[in-house]
C-alpha positions as MATLAB code, in Angstrom:
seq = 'XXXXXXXXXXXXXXXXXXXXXXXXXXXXXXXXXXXXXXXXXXXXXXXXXXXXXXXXXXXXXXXXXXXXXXXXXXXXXXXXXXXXXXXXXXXXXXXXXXXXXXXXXXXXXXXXXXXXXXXXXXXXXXXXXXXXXXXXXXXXXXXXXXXXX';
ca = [
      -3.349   30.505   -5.204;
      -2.161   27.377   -3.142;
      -1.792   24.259   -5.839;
      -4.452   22.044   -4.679;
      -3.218   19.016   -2.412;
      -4.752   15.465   -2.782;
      -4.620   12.866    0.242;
      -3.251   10.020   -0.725;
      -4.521    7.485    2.344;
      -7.204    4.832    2.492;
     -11.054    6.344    2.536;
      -9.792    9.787    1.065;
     -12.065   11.240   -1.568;
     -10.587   11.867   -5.082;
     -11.813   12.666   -8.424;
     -10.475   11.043  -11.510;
     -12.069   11.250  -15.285;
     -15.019   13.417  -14.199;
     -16.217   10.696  -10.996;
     -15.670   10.337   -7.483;
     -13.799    7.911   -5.792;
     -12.748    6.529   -2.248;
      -9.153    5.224   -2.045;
      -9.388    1.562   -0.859;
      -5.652    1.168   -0.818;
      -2.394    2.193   -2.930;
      -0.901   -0.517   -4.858;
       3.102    0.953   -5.164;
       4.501    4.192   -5.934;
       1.999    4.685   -9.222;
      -1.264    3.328   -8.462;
      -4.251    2.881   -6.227;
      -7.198    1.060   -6.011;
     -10.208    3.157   -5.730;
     -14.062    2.662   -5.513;
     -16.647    4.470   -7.564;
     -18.486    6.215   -5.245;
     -21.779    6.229   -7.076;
     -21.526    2.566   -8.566;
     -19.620    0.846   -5.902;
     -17.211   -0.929   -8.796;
     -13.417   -0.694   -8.136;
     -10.821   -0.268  -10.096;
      -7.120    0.796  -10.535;
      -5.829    4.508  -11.274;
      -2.612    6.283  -11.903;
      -1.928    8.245   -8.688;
      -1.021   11.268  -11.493;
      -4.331   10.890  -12.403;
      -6.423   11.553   -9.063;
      -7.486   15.279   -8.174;
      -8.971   16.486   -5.123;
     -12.554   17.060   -4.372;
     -14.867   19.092   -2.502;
     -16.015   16.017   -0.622;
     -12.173   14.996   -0.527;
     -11.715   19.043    0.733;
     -14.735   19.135    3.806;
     -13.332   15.115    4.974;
      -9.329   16.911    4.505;
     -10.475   19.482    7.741;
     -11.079   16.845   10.186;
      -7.773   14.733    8.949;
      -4.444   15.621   10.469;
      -2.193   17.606    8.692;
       0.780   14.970    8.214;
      -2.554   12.766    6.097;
      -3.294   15.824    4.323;
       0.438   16.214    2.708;
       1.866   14.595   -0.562;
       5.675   13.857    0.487;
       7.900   15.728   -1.471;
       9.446   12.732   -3.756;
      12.036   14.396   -4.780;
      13.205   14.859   -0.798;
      13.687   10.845   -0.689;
      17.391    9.819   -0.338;
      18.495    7.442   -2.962;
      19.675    5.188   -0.232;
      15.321    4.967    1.409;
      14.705    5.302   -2.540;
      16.764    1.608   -2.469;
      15.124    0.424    0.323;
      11.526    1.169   -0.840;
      12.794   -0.987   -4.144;
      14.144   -3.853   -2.705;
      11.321   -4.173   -0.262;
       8.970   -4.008   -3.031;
      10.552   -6.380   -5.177;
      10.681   -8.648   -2.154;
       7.112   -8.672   -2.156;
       6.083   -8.050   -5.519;
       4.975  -11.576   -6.335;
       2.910  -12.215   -3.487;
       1.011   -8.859   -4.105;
       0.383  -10.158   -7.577;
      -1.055  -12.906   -6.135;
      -3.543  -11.867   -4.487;
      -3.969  -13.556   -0.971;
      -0.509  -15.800   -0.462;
      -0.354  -18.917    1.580;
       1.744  -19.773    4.447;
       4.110  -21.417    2.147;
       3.957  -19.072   -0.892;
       5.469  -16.476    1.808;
       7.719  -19.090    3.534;
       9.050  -19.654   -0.224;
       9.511  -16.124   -1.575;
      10.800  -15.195    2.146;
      13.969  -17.780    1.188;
      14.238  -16.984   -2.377;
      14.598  -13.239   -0.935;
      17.200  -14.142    1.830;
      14.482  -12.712    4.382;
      12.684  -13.845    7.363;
       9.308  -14.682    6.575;
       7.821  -12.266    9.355;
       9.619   -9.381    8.034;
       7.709  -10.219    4.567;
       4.637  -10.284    6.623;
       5.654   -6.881    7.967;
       6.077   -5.524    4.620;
       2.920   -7.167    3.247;
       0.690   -5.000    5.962;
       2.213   -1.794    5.435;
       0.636   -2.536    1.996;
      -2.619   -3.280    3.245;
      -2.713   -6.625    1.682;
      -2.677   -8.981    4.607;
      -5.552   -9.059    7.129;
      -4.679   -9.140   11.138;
      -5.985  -12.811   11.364;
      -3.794  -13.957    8.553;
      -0.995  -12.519   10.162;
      -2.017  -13.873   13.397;
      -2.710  -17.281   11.569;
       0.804  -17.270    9.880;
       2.385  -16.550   12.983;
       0.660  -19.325   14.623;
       2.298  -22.081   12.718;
       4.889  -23.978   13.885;
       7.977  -21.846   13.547;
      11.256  -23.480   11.259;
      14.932  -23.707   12.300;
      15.747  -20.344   11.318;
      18.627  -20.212    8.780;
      21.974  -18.370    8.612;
      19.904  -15.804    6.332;
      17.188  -15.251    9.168;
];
């Protein structure tokens, strides 16, 4: 028998401590944020934690194949391993923060030697930053870039 395979992606169905959940969005390499299906509350869960479902199972046939599949950790280089790390401790204090300001990502973007865009970039592929905000950071009246941009 095929070990069971759980989709990790956003509005996948997953079953954790004997409820259902819908993934709202995975917060690093260890958690997501999920949403009791039956009482609506959200909270956070150990991705080692979250098993399929049959409503996770009927939803999996209409997904395409490269959602359906856990990546292989353990095919990572160590050099996209290094990446992942710095990128995430790049942003790690703005995801703490909830929604960041302008200037709270102008800030971190100079402590970090980084553009602030490319934070922004980084930022959405965690789901944290809306289009508009994007849109409204990228709006603002643009610095002398420095040496480090």
């Amino acid at each position: 028998m095929a070990p069971a395979v759980v989709s990790l992606v956003p509005g996948a169905t997953v079953a954790a401590n004997g409820r259902n959940y819908r993934i709202h969005q995975i917060c690093d390499l260890q958690s997501a944020l999920v949403i009791d299906i039956e009482t609506g509350t959200t909270t956070k869960l150990p991705l080692m934690d979250l098993l399929p479902t049959e409503m996770g199972a009927s939803s999996c046939e209409e997904s395409s194949p490269e959602a359906l599949k856990v990546p292989d950790l353990s095919s990572i280089s160590e050099r996209d391993w290094s990446i992942a790390r710095d990128r995430y401790e790049a942003i790690e204090p703005l995801l703490h923060a909830g929604r960041s300001t302008p200037q709270e990502v102008t800030a971190r973007a100079r402590a970090v030697g980084r553009n602030r865009a490319t934070l922004y970039r980084w930022l959405k592929a965690f789901g944290l930053e809306s289009l508009q905000e994007v849109r409204a950071a990228s709006e603002l009246r643009h610095e002398p870039k420095t040496a480090l941009e």
